[in-house]
C-alpha positions as CSV (number, residue, x, y, z in Angstrom):
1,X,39.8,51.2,72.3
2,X,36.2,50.2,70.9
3,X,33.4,51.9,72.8
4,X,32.1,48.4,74.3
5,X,35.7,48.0,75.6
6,X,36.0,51.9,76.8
7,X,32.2,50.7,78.9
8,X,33.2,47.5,80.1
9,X,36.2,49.3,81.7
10,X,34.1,52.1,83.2
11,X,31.9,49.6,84.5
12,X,34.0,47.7,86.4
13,X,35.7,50.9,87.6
14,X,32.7,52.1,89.1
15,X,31.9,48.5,90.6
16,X,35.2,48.8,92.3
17,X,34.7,52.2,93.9
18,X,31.1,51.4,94.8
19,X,32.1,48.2,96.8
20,X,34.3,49.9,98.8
21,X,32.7,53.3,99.6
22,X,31.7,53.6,103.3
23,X,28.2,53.1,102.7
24,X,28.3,49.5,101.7
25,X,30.7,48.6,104.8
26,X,29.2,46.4,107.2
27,X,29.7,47.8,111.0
28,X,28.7,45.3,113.0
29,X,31.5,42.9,115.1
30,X,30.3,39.8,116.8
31,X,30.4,39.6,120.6
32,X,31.1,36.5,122.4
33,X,30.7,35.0,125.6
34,X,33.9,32.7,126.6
35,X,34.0,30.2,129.8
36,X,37.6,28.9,130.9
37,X,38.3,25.3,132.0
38,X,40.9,24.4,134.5
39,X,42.2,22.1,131.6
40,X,41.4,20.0,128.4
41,X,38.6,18.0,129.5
42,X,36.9,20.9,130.1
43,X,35.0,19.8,133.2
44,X,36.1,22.2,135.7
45,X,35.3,26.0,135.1
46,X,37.5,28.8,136.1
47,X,36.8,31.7,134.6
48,X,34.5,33.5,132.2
49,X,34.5,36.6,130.0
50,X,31.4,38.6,129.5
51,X,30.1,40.8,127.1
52,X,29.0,44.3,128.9
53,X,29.1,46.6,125.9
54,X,30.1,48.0,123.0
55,X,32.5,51.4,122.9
56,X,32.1,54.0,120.6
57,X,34.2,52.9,118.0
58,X,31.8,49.6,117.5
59,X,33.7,47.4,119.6
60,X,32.5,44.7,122.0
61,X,33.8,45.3,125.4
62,X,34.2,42.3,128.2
63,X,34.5,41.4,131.6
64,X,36.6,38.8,133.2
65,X,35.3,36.6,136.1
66,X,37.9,34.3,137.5
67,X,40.7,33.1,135.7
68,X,41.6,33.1,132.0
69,X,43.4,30.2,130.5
70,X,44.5,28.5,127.3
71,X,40.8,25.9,127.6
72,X,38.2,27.8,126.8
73,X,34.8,27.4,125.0
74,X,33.2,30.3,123.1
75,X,29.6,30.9,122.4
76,X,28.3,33.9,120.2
77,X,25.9,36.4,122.4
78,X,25.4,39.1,120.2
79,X,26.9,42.0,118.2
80,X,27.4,45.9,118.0
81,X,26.0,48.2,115.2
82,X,27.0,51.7,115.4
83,X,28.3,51.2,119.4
84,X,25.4,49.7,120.2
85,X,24.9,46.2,121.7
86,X,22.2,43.8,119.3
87,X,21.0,40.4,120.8
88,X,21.2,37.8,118.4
């Protein structure tokens, strides 16, 4: 191998291990706020999930009002960034 094909390869090796080192991974999971209809027309409410929290592993944690069911609407309300909770 030629030198410019020996640095092209190191290159691209070191772009590989760079984009997937834990510094460059985003921590942050969106949180949502979900409200439940009684059915598809969506004009009775039943239910909602809230979001309380985040745990310590960077996950959004919820709270259910009511009654879940397969109707739902979801609406973003924020995220979590190293367990803690971020408005949008």
């Amino acid at each position: 191998m030629g030198k410019r094909t020996k640095l092209f390869c190191s290159l691209a090796v070191a772009s590989v291990f760079v984009s997937l080192s834990p510094a460059s991974a985003q921590s942050t999971n969106i949180a949502y706020h979900t409200t439940f209809y009684s059915d598809a027309t969506h004009t009775t409410e039943v239910g909602a999930l809230w979001w309380t929290g985040c745990d310590r592993w960077n996950n959004p944690t919820y709270r259910l009002y009511g009654t879940n069911t397969n109707y739902n609407e979801e609406e973003e309300a924020g995220y979590c960034v190293d367990g803690e909770p971020q408005p949008l």
